[in-house]
C-alpha positions in Angstrom: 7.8 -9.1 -32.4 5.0 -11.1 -30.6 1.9 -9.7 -30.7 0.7 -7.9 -27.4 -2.7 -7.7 -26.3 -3.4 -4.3 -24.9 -6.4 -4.9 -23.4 -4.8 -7.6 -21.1 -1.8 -5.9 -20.6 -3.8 -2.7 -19.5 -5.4 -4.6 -16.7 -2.3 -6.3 -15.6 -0.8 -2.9 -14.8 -3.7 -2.6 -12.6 -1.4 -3.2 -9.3 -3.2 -3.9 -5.9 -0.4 -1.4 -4.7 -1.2 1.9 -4.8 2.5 3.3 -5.2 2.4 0.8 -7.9 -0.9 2.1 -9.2 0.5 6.0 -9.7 3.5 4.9 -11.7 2.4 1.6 -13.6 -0.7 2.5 -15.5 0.6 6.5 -16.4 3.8 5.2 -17.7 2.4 2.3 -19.8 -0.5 5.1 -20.9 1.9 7.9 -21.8 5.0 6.2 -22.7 5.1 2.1 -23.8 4.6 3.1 -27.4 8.3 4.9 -27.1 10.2 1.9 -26.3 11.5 -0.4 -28.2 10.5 -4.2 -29.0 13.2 -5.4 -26.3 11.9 -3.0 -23.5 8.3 -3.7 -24.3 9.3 -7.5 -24.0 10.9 -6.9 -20.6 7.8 -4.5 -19.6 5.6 -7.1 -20.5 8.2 -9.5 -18.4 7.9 -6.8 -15.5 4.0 -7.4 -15.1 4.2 -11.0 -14.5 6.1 -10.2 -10.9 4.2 -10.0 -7.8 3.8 -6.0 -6.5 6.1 -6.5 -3.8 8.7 -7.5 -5.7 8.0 -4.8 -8.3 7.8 -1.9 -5.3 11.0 -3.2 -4.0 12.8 -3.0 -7.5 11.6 0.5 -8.2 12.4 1.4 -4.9 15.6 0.2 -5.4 15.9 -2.0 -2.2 16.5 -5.1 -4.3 17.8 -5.6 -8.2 15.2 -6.5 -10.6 16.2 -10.4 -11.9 17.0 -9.4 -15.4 19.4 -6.4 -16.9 16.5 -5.7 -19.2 14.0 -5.3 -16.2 16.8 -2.7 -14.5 16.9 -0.7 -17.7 13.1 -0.6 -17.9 12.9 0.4 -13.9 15.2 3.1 -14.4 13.9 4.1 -17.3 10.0 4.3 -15.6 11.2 6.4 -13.1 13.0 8.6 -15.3 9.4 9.2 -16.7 7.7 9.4 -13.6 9.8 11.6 -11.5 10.0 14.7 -14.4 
């Protein structure tokens, strides 16, 4: 796997979005260890969209561009929502 910088993926899940703020950050704090190489790579992937496409996805008003990116949506939500 490619090595990840944690420090600049913890401030790129900063979001200027509020909504996005509250789910973002405590998922990637609490739960980015769990996944796997392929769902960090598409988390990773994720942070590179702009917030309103992200809120859009996770609101699910619009598919996310990649199967991998739907899985990981889902799967944030899942997280989120217990």
């Amino acid at each position: 796997m490619a090595e990840i910088n944690r420090f600049k993926l913890e401030w790129e899940c900063r979001r200027g979005m509020r909504e996005l703020d509250k789910m973002i950050m405590p998922f990637y704090k609490n739960h980015f260890d769990e996944l796997n190489e392929t769902q960090q790579q598409a988390f990773v992937q994720m942070l590179s969209y702009t917030d309103p496409e992200l809120f859009r996805w996770v609101m699910h008003q619009e598919a996310a561009p990649t199967p991998e990116i739907s899985e990981l949506i889902e799967i944030i939500r899942s997280k989120i929502e217990r």
